[in-house]
N, C-alpha and C positions, 0 to 999 in steps of 0.2 A: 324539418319541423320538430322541433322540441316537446316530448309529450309531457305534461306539469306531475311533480309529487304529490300533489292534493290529492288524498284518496277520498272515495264516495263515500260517505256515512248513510246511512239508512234510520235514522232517529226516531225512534219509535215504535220502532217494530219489534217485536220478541222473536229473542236468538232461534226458536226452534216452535213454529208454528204446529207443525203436521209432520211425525218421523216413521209414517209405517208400520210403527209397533204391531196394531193388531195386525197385520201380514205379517208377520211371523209363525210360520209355521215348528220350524225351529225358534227356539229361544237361543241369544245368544248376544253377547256384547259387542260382536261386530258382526256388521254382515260381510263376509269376504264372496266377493267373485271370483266363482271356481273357473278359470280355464285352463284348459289341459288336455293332453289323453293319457291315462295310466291308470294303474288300479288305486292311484292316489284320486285320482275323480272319479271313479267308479266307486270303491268303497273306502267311504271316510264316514265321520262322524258326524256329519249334517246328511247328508242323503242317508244314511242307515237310520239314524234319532228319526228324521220325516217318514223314511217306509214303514218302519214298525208301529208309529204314532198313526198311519193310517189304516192300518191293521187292527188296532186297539179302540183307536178314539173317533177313528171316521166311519161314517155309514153312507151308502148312496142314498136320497134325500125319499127316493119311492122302487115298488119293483116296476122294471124298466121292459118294455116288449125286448129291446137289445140295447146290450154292451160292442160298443163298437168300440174298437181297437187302434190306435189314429197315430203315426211316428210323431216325434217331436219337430223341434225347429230353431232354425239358427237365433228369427225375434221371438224376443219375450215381451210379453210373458205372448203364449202360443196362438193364443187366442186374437193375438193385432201379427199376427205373423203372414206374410201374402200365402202361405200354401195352406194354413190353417183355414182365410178367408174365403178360399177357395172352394175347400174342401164342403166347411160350412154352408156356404152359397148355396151349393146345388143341393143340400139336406135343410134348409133351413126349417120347412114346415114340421118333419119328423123329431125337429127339437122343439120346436113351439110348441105341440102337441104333446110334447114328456113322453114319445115314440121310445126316444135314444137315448143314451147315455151316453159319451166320449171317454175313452180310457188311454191316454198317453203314454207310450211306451218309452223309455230314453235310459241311458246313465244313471240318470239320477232318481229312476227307481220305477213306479207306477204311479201317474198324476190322474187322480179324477177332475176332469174339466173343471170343477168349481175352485178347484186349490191351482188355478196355475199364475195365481198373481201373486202365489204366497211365496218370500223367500225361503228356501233356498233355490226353488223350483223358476224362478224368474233371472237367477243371477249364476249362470254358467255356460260355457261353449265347449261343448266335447266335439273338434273338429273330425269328420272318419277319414283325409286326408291324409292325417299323419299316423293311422294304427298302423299295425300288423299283425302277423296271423297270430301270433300269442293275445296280446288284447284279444282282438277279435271273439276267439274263441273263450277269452272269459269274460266279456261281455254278454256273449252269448248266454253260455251259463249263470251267469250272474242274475241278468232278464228273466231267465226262464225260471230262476228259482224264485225272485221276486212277485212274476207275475203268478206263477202257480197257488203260493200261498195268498196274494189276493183274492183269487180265485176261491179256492177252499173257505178264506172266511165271508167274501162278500158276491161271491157266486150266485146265491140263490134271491139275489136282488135282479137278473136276468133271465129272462123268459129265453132267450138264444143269445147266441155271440157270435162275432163275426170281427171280421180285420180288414184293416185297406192297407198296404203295408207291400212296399217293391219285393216281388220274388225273390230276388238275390239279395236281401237284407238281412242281416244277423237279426236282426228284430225278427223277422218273417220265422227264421229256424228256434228263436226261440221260444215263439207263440204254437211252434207245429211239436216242438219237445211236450211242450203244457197241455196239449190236446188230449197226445197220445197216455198223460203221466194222471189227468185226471178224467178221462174217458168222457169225454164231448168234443162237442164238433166245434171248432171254430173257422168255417171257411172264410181264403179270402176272395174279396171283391173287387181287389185289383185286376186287371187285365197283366196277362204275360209279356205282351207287345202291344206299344202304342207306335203311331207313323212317326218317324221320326223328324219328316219338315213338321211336327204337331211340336214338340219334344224344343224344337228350333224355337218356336214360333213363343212358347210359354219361358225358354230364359232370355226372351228379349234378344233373337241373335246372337247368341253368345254373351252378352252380359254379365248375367248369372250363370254361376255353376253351383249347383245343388242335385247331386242324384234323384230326389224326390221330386223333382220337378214333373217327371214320368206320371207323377200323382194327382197333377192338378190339368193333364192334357183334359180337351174334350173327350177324347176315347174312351179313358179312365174315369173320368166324372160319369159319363153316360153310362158306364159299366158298376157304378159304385152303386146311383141311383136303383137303376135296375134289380141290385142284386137285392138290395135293400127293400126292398118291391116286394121282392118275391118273398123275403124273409119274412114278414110283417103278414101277408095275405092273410 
């Protein structure tokens, strides 16, 4: 079958209806999607411009019983993400109620739940796949220097803090550096072990692969709930 030259016109329509502009967290003439792993995705000059700009120009909207501390995610923006979903689900009413606050820890800096649709923060994949212990370790540090100074300036918008965040996560060592560097507690509410037919059962039989999956088991959920419980009392 012969497909014809005649291309579709759209007549009447204006070239550019609706561009995102105000999501722009960053300003910038393009948006590029960052993927990669290297210190070239960790610190460039759109995640640095977004972290300081939430430092300077953002406030959490009220003070919060707690700052929960929540990993990132492969969808964006995080919030349409299934571990995000999940996460969510079983905290829903602690958000309804302006309990909780969400603080996303990632590469690309520290995201307060209400910016995670804003580019640069919706348009990148730092797979942990392909690091190594050198990243690794300045990822680490990287986070922990990140998050510490958010902390210092928007810290006293939290009544407590707390993390759900896999044990064995560079994230987890650099929420436990921040603890010890600005003298509060941030426990986490992850579980150490979840069953692993659980583990099975949440990447769809092998399907998916995402470490964080451990995050969205029943065990873990029931464990986040819980801890979240007791925090609040």
């Amino acid at each position: 079958m012969k497909v014809g030259k005649k291309k579709v016109v759209c007549e009447g329509v204006e070239e550019v209806i609706w561009n995102g502009e105000e999501l722009d967290w960053v300003k910038t003439d393009t948006r590029e999607y960052l993927r990669g792993v290297g210190v070239k995705y960790l610190l460039n000059r759109y995640f640095e411009e977004g972290w300081l700009k939430i430092l300077e120009k953002y406030a959490p909207q009220k003070r919060y019983r707690l700052g929960l501390i929540i990993p990132c995610s492969y969808g964006k923006p995080y919030s349409q993400s299934f571990i995000h979903y999940k996460i969510r689900e079983i905290i829903k009413d602690f958000i309804r109620n302006g309990d909780i606050h969400e603080i996303i820890v990632t590469n690309a800096g520290v995201i307060p739940r209400e910016l995670d649709e804003y580019w640069p923060f919706c348009a990148y994949d730092w797979n942990p796949k392909y690091e190594n212990e050198a990243i690794r370790e300045c990822y680490t540090q990287v986070l922990a220097y990140r998050l510490e100074h958010y902390l210092r300036v928007h810290g006293g918008s939290y009544v407590s803090l707390a993390s759900y965040l896999r044990w064995d996560s560079d994230s987890w060592k650099a929420v436990n550096l921040v603890s010890e560097r600005i003298n509060r507690e941030i426990p986490n509410l992850a579980p150490v072990s979840v069953p692993r037919d659980e583990v099975e059962e949440a990447s769809l039989n092998g399907l998916y692969e995402d470490p964080d999956l451990v995050l969205i088991t029943p065990t873990a959920l029931r464990n986040l709930r819980k801890g979240i419980e007791s925090l609040l009392r």
